[in-house]
Every structure is written in structure tokens, then in C-alpha cells.
C-alpha positions in Angstrom: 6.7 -69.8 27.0 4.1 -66.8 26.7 0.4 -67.5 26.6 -1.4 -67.3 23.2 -4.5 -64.5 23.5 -7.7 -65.8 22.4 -9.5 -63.0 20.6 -13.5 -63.1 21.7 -16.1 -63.8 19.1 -16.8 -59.6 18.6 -13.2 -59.3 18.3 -13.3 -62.0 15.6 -16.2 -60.2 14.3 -18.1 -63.3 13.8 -21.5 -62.5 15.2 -22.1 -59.3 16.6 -25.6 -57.9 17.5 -27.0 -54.8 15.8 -27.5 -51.9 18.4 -31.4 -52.0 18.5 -33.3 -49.1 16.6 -36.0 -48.5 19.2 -37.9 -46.6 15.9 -38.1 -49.8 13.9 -39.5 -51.9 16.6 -42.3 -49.2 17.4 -43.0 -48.9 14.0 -43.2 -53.1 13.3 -45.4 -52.9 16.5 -48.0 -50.0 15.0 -47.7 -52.1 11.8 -49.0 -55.1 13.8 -51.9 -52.9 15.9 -53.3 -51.7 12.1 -53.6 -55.4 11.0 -55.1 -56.6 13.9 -57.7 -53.5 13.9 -58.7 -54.1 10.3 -58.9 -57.7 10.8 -61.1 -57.5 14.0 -63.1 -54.9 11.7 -63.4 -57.6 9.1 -64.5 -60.1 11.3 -67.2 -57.7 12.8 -68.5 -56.4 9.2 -69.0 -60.4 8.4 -71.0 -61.5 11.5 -73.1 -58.1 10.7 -73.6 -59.8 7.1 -73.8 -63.5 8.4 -77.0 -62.2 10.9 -78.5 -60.0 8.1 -78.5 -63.5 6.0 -79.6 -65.1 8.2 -82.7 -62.7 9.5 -83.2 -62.5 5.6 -83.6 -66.2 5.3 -86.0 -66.3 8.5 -88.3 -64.0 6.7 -88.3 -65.8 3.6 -89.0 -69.0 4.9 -92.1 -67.3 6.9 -93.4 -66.2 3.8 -93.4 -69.4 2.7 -95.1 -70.8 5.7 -97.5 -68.3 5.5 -100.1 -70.7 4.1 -99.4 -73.2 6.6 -99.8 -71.3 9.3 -103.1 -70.6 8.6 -103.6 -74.4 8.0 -102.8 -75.3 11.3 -104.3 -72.4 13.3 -107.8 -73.8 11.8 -107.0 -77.2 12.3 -106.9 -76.5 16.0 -109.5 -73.5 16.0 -112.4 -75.5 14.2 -112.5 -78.6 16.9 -112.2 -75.6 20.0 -115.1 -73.9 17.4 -117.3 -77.2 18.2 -116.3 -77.4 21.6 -117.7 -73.6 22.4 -120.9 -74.5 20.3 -121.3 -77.4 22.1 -121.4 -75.8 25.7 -124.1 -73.0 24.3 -126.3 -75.5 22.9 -126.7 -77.4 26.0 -126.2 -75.1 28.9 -128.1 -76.8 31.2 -125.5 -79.8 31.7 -123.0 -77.5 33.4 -120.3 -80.9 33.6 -120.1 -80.8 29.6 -120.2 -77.1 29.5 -117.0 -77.0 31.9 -115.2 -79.5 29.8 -116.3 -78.3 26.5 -114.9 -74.7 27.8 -111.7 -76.8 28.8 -111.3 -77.8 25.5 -111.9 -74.7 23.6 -109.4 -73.1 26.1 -106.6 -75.2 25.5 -107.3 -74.8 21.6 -107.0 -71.4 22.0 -103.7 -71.7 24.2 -102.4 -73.5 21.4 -103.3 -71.7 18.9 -101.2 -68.3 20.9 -98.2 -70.9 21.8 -97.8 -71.4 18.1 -98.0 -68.1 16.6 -95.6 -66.8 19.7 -92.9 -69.6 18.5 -93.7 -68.7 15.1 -92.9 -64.2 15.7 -90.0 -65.6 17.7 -88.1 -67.2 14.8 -88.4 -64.2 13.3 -86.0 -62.2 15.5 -82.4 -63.3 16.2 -82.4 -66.2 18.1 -79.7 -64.5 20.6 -82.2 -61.8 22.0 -84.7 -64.9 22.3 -82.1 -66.4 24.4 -81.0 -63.8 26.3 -84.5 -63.3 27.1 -84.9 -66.6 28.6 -87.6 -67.8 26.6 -85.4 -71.0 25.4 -83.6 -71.7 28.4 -86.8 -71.5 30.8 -88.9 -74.6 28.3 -89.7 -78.0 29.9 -91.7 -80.8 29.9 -91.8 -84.3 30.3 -92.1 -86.5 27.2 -94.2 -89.2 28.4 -96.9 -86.8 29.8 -96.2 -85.3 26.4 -97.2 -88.0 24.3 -100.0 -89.1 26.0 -101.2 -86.0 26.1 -101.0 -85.6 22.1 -102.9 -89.2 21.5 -105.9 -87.5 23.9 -105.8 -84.5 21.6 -106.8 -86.4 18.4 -109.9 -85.9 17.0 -110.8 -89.5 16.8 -109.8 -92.2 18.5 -107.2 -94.5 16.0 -109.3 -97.6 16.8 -112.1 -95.8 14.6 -109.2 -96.1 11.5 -109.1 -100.0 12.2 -105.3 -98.4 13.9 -103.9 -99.7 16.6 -101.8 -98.2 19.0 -98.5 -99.1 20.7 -96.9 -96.4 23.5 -93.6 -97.3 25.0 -91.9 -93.9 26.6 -89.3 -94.3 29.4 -90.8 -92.3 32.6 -88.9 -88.6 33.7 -87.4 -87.6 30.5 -87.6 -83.4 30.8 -86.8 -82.2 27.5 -85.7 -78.4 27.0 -88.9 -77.6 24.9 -92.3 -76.1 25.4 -95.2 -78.5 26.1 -97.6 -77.8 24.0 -96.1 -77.2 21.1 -94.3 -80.4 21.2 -97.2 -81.8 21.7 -99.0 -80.2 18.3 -96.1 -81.5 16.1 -96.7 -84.7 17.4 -100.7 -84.8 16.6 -99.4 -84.0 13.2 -97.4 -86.8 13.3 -99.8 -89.1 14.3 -102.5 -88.1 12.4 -100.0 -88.5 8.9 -99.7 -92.0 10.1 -103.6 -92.7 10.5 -104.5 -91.2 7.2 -101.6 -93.4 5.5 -103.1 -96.6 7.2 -106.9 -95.4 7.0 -108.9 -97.9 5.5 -106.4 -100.6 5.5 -105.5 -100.7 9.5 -101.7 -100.8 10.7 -100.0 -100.4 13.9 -98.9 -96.6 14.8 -95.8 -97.4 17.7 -94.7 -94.4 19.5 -91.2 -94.5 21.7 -89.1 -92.4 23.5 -86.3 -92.2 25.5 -82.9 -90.5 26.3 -79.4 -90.9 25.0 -76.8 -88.7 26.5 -77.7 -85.4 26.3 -81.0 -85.5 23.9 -84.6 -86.6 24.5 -85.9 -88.6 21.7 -89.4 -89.7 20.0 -90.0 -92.0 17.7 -93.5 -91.9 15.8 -93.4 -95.4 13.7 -96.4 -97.0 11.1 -96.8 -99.7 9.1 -98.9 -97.5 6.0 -97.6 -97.1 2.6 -94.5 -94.5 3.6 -92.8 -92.1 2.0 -91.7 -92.6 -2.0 -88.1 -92.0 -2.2 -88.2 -89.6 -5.2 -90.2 -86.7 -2.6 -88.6 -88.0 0.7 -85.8 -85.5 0.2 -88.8 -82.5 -0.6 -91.1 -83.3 2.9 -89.9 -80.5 4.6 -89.6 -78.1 2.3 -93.2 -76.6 1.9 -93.3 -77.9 -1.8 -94.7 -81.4 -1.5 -98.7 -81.5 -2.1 -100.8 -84.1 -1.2 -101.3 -85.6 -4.6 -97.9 -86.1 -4.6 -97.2 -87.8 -2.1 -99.2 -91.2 -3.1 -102.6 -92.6 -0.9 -102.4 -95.7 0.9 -105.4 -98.1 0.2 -108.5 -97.2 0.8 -107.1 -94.3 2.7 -106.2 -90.1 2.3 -103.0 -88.9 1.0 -100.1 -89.3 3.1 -99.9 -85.1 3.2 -98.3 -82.5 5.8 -101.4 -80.4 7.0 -104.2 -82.5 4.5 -102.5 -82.1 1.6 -100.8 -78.8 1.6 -97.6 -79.4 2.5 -97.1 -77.4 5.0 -98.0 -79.6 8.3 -94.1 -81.0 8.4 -92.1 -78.0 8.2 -93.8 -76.0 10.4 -93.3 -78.9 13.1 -89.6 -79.0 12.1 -89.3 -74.9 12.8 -91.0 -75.6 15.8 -88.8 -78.1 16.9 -85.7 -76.2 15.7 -86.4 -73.5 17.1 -85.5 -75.1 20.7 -82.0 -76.6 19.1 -83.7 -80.2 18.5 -84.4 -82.2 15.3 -87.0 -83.5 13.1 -86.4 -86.1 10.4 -87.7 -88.9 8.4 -85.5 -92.0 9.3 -85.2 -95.4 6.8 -87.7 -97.7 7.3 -88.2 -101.3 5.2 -91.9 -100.5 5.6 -94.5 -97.3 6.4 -92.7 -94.4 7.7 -90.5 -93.9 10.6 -89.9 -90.2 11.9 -87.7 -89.3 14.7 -87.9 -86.0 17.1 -84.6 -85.3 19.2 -84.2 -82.9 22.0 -81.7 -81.3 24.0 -82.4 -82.3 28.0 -83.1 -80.0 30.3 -80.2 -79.1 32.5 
């Protein structure tokens, strides 16, 4: 019996494969190389616009702060002012003159630490990077904050204010000294102006938690009325809006103008951390976090 011839599956015709045009797939493949240009070009022409809007929005917020700048360069010029005029009027006690100097030169400091941050934000934060400024910052918080409380101008007690300081010991946060602590004498001396008069407690804290540094400035004073809570660190909040505790000055941001918090916010921005007003059943409650230092 002859064998039956199985016919293969071209000779059935069932599924043969096209020669391959060698023209098509060059051209598909320049097709491809086009789309990918113009969409790398794309992607380049929007992070040029994202940094322009960016840079744009710096500016404008510096003109804004404008006024508070000023505020605060005073408020640490006049005290180093009265420092320097105290060391000329008594030159023979050379002890107070070397202290009064001291003091007048760390004003000063400040005052240059401040505007520095200030011109920095300016630019694009990536050339500040790359120049190390950022990356170099450290200090330790507890040093920090006692540091700030010696800085006031008068000594809370003198406010019938007493004062609470629990900080956990070798917490290095990625932020310059100093001008962590001048956003926290702004802080503090919110919180004695809201419990002037009346008394309260002002608690500070701090800590870590994973990979941030944090600071907690608490007070028992009037706080912060929900209808401008959202407005405090926008530049727009005066003093006379913000309501007086008994007896005491309005709760303000730089003595009424407004000003004081979000400049301390940009400050502590500008070093990737956070500034915020936290709930509270009574006074106010702000909290300051901080990336650690590496």
C-alpha cells in the first residue's frame, strides 16, 4: 500500500512569511528616531519653561518680602546698634566692651547670613547645590535652641512667661545655624507677645523621626483665629488682624507686618525642611522639620 505525502504548511499555503523589505524596516526605524527627537525636544523646551516659572515665581515672592526683609534686618541691627553704643560709652570696662563687641558682631553675622539665604533663593536652587552651599549646612538643634532663648531681648520671666526646653541631645540637622536659630527667636517672641500680660507657658521640643529633625515651639496664648490661619504665611496678614491676647500685643509676624513668618518659612525651605502651624485645642502650636545631616 503506497504512503500518502503530507504536503508542508508552505505547500498548503497556510502561513507563509513575507520576504522582509529591508526599506520598510529602515524607514519604520527613522520614523521612530524623529519621534523620539521631538519628544526629547519637548521634554527639554518644558523643563526650560518649568525653571523660567519657577525663577519667575522666586522673584515675585522677593518683591513681596521686600518689606519684611527690612523688618527683620532692623530687628536684629537696632539691639547690635545698643550693643556698639554701649561699649563707646563706657570704654573703660574693657570686660563689657568685649562682650558688647560680641554681641554687635554676631548681629551683624546675622544680619549677612540672612540676606545671603535670602540672594540664594533667588537663583536656581540646582547651582546653589551644586555649589555645595546646601549640602555643607549643620548644626545641632539643641545648641540651637538654647542658643535662640539667649538671643531674646528680654528674658520671658519679665512677660510673667515661663519656659519649658525639652530637646533630645545630637540631633545635626542639614541647615545653617544661625539662621535656624533667627526663625526660631521669631517664634518665640510671637508666643510671648500672645501671652504678654496674661502669663502662659512657652514649651519648646525637639527630636528626630527617621530621616528629619524636628522643633516644636508650643504656647498657651490666645492662638491663631481659624478664618487667617490659612493666610500666616502668605505676607498678607497684619497685626490688627490677627486678634491681641489680654493685656498683651498682637499676635503678628515681625510686630505686626506680616512678614516675620514667611520669611522664616523661605528660610527654612530653602534647606528642603518645613514650617507650619499645627492644631492645637489651645494657644498656637508651630512645628519646624528638617532633613538630618548625612
Amino acid at each position: 500500500m503506497a504512503k500518502r505525502k503530507t504536503k508542508t504548511s508552505q505547500e498548503q499555503g497556510g502561513s507563509h512569511t513575507p520576504p522582509v523589505d529591508a526599506a520598510q524596516i529602515t524607514g519604520a526605524l527613522s520614523q521612530v528616531d524623529q519621534a523620539m527627537e521631538r519628544l526629547t525636544r519637548a521634554h527639554r523646551d518644558f523643563a526650560t519653561a518649568r525653571d523660567e516659572i519657577a525663577h519667575q515665581h522666586r522673584l515675585t515672592l522677593l518683591g513681596t518680602l521686600v518689606g519684611g526683609i527690612a523688618h527683620e534686618i532692623n530687628n536684629v541691627l537696632t539691639p547690635a546698634l545698643s550693643y556698639a553704643q554701649m561699649a563707646l560709652s563706657r570704654p573703660e570696662d574693657a570686660a563689657l566692651a568685649k562682650k558688647a563687641l560680641e554681641r554687635a558682631a554676631a548681629g551683624v553675622t546675622t544680619v549677612s547670613k540672612i540676606t545671603g539665604t535670602i540672594l540664594e533663593f533667588a537663583k536656581d536652587r540646582r547651582f546653589h547645590v551644586e555649589q555645595g552651599g546646601v549640602g555643607k549646612r549643620c548644626c545641632d538643634v539643641e545648641q540651637t535652641v538654647h542658643q535662640a532663648v539667649g538671643c531674646l531681648v528680654r528674658p520671658p520671666a519679665r512677660d510673667g512667661v515661663r519656659l519649658e526646653i525639652e530637646v533630645s541631645t545630637g540631633v545635626m540637622a542639614a541647615t545653617d545655624a544661625i539662621l535656624l536659630q533667627q526663625v526660631l527667636v521669631n517664634l518665640f517672641s510671637n508666643s510671648i507677645r500672645a501671652m504678654r500680660g496674661s502669663g502662659g507657658l512657652l514649651r519648646i521640643t525637639g527630636g528626630q523621626r527617621h530621616d528629619l529633625a524636628w522643633i516644636e515651639v508650643v504656647d498657651s496664648g490666645a492662638g491663631v483665629p481659624k478664618e487667617i490661619a490659612a493666610k500666616l504665611f502668605t505676607g498678607v496678614v497684619s497685626g490688627e488682624s490677627m486678634g491681641s491676647s489680654e493685656g498683651g500685643v498682637p499676635r503678628g509676624t515681625g510686630g505686626g507686618h506680616g512678614l516675620g513668618l514667611l520669611i522664616s518659612r523661605m528660610l527654612i525651605e530653602c534647606d528642603g525642611g518645613t514650617l507650619n502651624l499645627m492644631p492645637s485645642e489651645h494657644g498656637a502650636r508651630f512645628r519646624i522639620e528638617i532633613p538630618l545631616v548625612d
